[in-house]
VOVOTOR-195923 format. One record per residue (C-alpha): x, y, z; residue number from 1; residue in one letter. Coordinates in steps of 0.05 Angstrom, whole numbers, plus 32768, in hexadecimal, padded with zeros to 4 digits. Last residue first. Layout:
% residues N
zator east = X; north = Y; up = Z; resi = NUM; resn = A
...
This chain:
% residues 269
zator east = 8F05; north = 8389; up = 84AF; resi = 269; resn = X
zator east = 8F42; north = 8394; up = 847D; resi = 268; resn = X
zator east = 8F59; north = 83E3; up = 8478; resi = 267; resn = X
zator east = 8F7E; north = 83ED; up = 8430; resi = 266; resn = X
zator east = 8FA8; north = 842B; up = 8430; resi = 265; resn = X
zator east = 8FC3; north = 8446; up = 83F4; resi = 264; resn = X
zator east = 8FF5; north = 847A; up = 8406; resi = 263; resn = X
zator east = 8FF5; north = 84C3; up = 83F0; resi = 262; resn = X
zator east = 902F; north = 84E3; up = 8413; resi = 261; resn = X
zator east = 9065; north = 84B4; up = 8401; resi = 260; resn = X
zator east = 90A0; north = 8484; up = 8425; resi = 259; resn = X
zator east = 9075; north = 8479; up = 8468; resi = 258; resn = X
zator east = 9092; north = 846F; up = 84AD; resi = 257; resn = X
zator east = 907E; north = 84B1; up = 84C1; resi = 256; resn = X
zator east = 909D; north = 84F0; up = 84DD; resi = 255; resn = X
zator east = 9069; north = 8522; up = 84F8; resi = 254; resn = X
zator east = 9062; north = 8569; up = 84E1; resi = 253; resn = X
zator east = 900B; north = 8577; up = 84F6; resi = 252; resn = X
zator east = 8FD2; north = 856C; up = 84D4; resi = 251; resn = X
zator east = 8F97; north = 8593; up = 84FB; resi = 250; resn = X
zator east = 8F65; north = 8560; up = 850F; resi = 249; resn = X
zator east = 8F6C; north = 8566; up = 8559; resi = 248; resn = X
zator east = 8F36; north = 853F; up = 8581; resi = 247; resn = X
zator east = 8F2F; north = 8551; up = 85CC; resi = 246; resn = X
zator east = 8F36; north = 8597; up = 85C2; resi = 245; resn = X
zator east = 8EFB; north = 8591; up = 857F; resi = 244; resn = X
zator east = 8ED0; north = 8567; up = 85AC; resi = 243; resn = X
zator east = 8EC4; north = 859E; up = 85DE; resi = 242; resn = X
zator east = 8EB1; north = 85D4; up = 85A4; resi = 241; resn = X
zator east = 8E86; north = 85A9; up = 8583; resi = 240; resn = X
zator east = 8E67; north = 859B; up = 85C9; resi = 239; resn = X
zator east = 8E58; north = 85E2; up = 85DB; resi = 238; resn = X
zator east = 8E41; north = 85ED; up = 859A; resi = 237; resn = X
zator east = 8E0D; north = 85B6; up = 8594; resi = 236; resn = X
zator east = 8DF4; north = 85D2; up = 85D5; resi = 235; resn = X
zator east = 8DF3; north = 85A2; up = 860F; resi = 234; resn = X
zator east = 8DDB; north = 8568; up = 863C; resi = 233; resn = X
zator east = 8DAC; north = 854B; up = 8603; resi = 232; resn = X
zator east = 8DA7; north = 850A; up = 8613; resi = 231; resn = X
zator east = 8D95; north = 84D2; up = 85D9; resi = 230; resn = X
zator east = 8D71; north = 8491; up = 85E3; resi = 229; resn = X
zator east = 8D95; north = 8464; up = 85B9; resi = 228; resn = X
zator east = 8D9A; north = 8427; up = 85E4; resi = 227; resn = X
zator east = 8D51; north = 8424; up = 85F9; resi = 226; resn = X
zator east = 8D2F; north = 8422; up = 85A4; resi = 225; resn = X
zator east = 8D68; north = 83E4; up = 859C; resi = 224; resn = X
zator east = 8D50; north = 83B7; up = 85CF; resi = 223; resn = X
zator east = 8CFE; north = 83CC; up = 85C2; resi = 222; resn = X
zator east = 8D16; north = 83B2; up = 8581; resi = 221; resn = X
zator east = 8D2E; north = 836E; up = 858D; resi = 220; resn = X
zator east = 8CF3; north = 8359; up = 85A7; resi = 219; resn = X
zator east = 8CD6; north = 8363; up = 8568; resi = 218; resn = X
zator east = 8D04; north = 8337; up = 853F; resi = 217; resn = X
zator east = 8D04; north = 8303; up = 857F; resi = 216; resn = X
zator east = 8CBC; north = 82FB; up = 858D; resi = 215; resn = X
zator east = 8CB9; north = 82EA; up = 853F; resi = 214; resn = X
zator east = 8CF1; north = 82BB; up = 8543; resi = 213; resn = X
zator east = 8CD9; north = 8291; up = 8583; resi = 212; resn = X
zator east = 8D13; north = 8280; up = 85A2; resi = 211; resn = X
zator east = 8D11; north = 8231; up = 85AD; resi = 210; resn = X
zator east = 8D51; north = 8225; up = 857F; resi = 209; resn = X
zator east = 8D77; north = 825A; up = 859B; resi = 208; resn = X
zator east = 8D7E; north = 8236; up = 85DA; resi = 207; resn = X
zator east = 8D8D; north = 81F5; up = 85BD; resi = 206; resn = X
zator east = 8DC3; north = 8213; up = 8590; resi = 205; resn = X
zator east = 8DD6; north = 8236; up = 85D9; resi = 204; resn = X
zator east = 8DE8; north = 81F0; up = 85ED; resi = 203; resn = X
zator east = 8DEA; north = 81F8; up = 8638; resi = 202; resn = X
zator east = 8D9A; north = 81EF; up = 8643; resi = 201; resn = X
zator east = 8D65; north = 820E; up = 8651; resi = 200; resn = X
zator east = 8D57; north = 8250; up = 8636; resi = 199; resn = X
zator east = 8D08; north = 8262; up = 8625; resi = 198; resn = X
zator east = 8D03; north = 8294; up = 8659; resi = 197; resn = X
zator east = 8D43; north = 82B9; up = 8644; resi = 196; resn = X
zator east = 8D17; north = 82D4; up = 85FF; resi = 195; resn = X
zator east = 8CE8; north = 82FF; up = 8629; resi = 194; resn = X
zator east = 8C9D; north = 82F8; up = 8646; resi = 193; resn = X
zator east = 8C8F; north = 832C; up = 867A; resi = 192; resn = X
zator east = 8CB5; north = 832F; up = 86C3; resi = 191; resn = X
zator east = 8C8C; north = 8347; up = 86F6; resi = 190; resn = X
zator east = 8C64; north = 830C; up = 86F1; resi = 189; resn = X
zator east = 8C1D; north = 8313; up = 86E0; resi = 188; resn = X
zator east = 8C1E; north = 82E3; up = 86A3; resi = 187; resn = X
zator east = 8C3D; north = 82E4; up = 865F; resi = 186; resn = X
zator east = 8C37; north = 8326; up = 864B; resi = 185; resn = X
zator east = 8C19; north = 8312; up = 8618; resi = 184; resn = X
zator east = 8BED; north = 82DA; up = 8637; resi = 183; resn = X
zator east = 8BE1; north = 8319; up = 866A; resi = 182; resn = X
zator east = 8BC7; north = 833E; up = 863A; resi = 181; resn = X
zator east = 8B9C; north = 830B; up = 860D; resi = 180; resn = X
zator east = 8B76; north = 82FC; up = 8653; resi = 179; resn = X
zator east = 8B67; north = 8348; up = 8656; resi = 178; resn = X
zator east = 8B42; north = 834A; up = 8617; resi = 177; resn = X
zator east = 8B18; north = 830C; up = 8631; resi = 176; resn = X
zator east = 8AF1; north = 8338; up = 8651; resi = 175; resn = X
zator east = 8AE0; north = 835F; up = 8613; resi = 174; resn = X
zator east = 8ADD; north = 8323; up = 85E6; resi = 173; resn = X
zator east = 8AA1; north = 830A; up = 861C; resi = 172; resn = X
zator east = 8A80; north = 8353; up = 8618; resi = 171; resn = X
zator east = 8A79; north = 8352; up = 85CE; resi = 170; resn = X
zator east = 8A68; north = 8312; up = 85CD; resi = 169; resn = X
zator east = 8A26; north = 8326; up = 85FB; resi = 168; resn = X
zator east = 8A1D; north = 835C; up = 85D2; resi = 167; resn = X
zator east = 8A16; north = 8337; up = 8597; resi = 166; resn = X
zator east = 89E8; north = 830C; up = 85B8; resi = 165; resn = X
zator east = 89BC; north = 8341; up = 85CC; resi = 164; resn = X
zator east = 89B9; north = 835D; up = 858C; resi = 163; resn = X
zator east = 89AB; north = 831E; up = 856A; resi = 162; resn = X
zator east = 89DA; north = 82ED; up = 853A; resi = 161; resn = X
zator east = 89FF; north = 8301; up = 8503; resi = 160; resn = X
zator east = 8A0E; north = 82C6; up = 84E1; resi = 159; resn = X
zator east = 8A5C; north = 82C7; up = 84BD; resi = 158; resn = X
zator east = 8A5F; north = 8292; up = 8485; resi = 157; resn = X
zator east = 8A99; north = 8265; up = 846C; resi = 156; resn = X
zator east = 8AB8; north = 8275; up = 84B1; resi = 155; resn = X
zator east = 8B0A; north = 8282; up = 84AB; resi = 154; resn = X
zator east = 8B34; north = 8248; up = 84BB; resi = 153; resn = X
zator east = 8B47; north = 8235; up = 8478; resi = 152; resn = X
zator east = 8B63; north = 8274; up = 8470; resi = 151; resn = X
zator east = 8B97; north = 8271; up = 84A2; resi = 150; resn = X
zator east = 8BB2; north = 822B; up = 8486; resi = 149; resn = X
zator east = 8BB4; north = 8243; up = 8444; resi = 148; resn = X
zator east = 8BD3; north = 8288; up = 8459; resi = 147; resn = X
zator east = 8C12; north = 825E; up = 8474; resi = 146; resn = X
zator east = 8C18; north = 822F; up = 843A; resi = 145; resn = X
zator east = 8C1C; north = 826C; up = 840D; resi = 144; resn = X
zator east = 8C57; north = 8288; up = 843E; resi = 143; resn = X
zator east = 8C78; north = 824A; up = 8448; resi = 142; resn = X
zator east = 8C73; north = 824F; up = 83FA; resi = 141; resn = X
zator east = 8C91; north = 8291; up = 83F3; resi = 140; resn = X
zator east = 8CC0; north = 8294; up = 8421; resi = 139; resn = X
zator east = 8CE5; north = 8248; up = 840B; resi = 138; resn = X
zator east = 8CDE; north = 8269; up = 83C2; resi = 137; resn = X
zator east = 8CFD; north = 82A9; up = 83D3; resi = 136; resn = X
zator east = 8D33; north = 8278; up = 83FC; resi = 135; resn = X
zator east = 8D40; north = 824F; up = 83BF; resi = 134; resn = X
zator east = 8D58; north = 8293; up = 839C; resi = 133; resn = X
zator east = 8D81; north = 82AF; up = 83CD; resi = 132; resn = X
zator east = 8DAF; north = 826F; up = 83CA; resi = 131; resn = X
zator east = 8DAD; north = 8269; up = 8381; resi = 130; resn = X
zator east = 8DC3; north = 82B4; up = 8377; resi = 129; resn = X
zator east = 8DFC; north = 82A1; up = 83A6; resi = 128; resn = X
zator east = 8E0F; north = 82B4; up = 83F0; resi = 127; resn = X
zator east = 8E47; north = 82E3; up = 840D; resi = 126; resn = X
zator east = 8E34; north = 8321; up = 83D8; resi = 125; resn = X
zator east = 8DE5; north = 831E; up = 83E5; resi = 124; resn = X
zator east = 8DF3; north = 8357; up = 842C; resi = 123; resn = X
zator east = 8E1D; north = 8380; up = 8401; resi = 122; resn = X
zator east = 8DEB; north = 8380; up = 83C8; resi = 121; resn = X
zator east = 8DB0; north = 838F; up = 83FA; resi = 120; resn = X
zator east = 8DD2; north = 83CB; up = 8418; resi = 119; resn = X
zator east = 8D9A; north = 83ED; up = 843A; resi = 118; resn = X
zator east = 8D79; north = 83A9; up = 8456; resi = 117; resn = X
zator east = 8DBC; north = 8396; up = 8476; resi = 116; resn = X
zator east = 8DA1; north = 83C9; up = 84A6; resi = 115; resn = X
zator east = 8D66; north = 839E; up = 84BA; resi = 114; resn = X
zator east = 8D88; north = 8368; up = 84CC; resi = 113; resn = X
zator east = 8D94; north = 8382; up = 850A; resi = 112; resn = X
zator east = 8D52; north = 8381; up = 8523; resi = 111; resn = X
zator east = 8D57; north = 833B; up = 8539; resi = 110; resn = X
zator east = 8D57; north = 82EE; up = 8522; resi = 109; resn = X
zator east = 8D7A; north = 82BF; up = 8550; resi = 108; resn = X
zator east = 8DBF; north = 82C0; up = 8550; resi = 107; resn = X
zator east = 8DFF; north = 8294; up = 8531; resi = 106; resn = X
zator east = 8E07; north = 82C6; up = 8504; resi = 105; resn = X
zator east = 8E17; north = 829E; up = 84B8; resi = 104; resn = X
zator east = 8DF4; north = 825B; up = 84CC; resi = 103; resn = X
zator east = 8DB2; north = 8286; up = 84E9; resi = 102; resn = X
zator east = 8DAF; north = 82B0; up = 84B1; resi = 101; resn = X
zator east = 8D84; north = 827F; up = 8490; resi = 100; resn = X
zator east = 8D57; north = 825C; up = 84C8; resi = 99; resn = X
zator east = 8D44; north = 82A3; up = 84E1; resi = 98; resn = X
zator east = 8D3A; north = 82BC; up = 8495; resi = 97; resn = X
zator east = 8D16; north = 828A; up = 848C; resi = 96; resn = X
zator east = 8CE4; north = 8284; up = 84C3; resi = 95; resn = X
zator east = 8CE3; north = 82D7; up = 84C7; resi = 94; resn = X
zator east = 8CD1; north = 82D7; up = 847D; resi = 93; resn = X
zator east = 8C9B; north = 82A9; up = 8480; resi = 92; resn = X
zator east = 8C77; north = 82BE; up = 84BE; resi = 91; resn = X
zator east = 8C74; north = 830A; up = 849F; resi = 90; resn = X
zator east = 8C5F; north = 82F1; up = 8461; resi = 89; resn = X
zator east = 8C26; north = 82BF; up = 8484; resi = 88; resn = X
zator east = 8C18; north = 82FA; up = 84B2; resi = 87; resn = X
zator east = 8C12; north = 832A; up = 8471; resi = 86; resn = X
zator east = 8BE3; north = 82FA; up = 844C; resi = 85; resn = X
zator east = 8BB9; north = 82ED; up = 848C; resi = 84; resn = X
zator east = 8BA1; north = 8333; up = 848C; resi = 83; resn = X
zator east = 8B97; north = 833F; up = 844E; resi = 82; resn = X
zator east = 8B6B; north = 8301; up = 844E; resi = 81; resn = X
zator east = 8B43; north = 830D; up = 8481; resi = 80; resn = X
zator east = 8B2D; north = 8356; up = 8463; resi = 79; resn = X
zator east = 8B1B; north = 8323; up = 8420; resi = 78; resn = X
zator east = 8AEC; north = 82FE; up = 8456; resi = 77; resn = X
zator east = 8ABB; north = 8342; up = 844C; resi = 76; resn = X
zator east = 8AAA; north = 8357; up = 8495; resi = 75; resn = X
zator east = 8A63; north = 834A; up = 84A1; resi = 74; resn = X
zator east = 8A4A; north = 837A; up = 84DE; resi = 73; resn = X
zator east = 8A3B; north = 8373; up = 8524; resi = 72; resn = X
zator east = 8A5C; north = 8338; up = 8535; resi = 71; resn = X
zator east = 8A8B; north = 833A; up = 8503; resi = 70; resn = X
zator east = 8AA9; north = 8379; up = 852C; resi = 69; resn = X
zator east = 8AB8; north = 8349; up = 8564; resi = 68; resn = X
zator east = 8AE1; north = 831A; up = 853C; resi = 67; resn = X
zator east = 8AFD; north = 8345; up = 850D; resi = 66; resn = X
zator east = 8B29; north = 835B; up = 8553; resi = 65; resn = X
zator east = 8B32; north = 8318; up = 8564; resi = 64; resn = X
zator east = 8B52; north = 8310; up = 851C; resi = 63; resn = X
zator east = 8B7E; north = 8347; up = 852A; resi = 62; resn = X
zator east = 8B96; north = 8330; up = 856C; resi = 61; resn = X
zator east = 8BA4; north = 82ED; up = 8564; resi = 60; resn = X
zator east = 8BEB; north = 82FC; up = 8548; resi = 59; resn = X
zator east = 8C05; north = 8319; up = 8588; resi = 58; resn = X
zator east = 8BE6; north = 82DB; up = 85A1; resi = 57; resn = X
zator east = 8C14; north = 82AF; up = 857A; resi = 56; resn = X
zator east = 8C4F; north = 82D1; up = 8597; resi = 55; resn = X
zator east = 8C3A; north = 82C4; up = 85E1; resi = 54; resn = X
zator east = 8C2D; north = 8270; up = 85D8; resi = 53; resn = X
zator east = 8C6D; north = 8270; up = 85A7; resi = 52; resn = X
zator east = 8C92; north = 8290; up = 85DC; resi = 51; resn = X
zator east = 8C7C; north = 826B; up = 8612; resi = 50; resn = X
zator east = 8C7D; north = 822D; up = 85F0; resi = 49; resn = X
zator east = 8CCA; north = 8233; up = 85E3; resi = 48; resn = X
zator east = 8CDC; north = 8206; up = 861A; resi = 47; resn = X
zator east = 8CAB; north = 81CE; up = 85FA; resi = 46; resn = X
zator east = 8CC2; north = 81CD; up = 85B9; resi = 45; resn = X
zator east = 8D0A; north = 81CF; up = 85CB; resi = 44; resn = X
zator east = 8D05; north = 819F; up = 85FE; resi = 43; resn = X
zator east = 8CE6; north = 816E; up = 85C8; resi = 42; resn = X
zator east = 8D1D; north = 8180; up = 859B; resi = 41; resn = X
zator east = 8D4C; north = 816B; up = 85CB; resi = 40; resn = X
zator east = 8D2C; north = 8128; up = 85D6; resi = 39; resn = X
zator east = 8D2F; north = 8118; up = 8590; resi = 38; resn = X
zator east = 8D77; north = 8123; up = 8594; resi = 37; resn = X
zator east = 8D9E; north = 8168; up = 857B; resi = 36; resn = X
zator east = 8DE6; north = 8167; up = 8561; resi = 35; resn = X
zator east = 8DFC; north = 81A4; up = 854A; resi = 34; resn = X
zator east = 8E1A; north = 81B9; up = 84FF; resi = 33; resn = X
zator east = 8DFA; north = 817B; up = 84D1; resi = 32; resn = X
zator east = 8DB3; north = 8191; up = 84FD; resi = 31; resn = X
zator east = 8DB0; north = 81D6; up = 84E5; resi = 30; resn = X
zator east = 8D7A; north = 81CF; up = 84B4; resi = 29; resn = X
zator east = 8D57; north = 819A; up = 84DE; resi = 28; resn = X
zator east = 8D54; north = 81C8; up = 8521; resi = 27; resn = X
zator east = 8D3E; north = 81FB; up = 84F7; resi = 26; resn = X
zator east = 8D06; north = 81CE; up = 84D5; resi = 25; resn = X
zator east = 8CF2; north = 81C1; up = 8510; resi = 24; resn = X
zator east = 8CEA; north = 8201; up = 8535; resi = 23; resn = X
zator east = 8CBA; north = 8219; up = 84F5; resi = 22; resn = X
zator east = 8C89; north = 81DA; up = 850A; resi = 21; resn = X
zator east = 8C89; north = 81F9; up = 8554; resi = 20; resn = X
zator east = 8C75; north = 8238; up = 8536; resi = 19; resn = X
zator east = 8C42; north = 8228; up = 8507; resi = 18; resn = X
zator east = 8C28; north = 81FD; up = 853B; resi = 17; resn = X
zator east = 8C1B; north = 8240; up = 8566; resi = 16; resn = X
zator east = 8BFB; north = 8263; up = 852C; resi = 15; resn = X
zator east = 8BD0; north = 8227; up = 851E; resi = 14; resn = X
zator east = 8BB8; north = 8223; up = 8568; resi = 13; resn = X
zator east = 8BA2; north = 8270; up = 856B; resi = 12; resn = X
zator east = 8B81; north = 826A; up = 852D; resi = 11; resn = X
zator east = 8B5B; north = 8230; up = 8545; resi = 10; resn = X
zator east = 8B49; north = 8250; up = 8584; resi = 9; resn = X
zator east = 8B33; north = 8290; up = 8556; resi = 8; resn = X
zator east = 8B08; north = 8266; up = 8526; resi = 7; resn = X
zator east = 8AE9; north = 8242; up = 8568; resi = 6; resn = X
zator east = 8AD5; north = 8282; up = 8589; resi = 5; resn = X
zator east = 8AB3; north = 82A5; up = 854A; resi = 4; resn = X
zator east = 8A8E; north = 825F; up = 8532; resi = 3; resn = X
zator east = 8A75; north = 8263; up = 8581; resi = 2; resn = X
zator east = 8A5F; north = 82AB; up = 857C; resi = 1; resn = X
């Protein structure tokens, strides 16, 4: 049970450094745009705590869960690979992507760049081949140096120890279940953990800075999923019918300003 507790607390801590790490190199990418001190950076890292503190036990989870099962049977470490291949992806792609798009949308990383995802060739048209390219590479070996870390914490061996200390684990992890929870939620406030906690300061560069971008791509979703609830007050008819006296498409004789019928029009965005 000890080797069990002590790989997730280092798990936990890596995660968490992960982050912090990632914050730096976004304050150095976009340090020639916005001056930020030492100090700063400092605040930065230590505002945006909360978020890395909740975010990084969102990714506990799974390994707690092989956790308690290892104590009653061996789980083969390949399972704890898979696993930490798709967070060190998933980490990898939010920490560039974030520190990427950042310089064209002046945002943190949300949901919205999801749709770009439909119309890839659109979306590559502002930036060069070159550009795209030393990002797959930046992705791929955060991502590698990501699943390195992870897997060096994994036990070399996993002893199953006796029945009535494997149910004794099994009730610690159990009550410490609800300790995840509220870290979470991030406490027993009425108020959970959100991306306005971490602002502090009147640079909004600074601000952005100590947004976790994980917290902030899934945040974003619950966002989106309330503002297109749909209310059905009436029949499709009914409205077709209502929005067709409001609307008029029938051409009508009008003079216009225009020397021919079929002009080209060109509409600039």
């Amino acid at each position: 049970m000890k080797e069990r507790v002590l790989y997730l607390v280092k798990f936990y801590v890596a995660t968490v450094l992960i982050f912090m790490v990632a914050k730096v190199f976004f304050i150095l990418y976009h340090l020639a745009d916005n001056e930020v001190s030492f100090t700063d950076s400092l605040q930065v890292l230590r505002h945006g705590l909360s978020l890395d503190l909740s975010t990084s036990l969102y990714l506990l989870i799974v390994p707690f869960l092989l956790a308690i099962i290892s104590l009653w049977v061996r789980i083969p470490k390949p399972v704890f690979r898979v696993y930490y291949f798709i967070a060190a992806v998933l980490l990898a792609l939010a920490f560039v992507a974030d520190t990427s798009l950042y310089e064209f949308w002046q945002f943190k990383l949300d949901a919205s760049c999801l749709q770009y995802l439909e119309t890839p060739t659109e979306a590559m048209a502002s930036v060069s081949t070159g550009y795209i390219l030393l990002r797959l590479l930046c992705i791929l070996l955060i991502a590698a140096l990501i699943y390195w870390i992870y897997d060096q914490l994994t036990a070399k061996s996993q002893k199953l120890t006796a029945n009535s200390q494997k149910i004794i684990g099994t009730i610690i992890a159990l009550l410490m279940t609800p300790l995840m929870i509220i870290g979470i939620r991030g406490g027993l406030d009425e108020s959970t953990t959100n991306i306005g906690q971490v602002y502090y300061s009147q640079n909004q560069f600074l601000n952005h800075a100590a947004v976790n971008p994980v917290f902030s791509f899934f945040a974003s979703f619950e966002k989106t999923a309330s503002n297109n609830v749909t209310y059905h007050f009436m029949d499709d008819e009914e409205c077709e019918r209502i929005m067709r006296e409001l609307y008029n498409t029938q051409s009508i004789g009008c003079d216009t300003l225009l020397t021919t019928q079929t002009p080209h029009i060109i509409l600039i965005l």
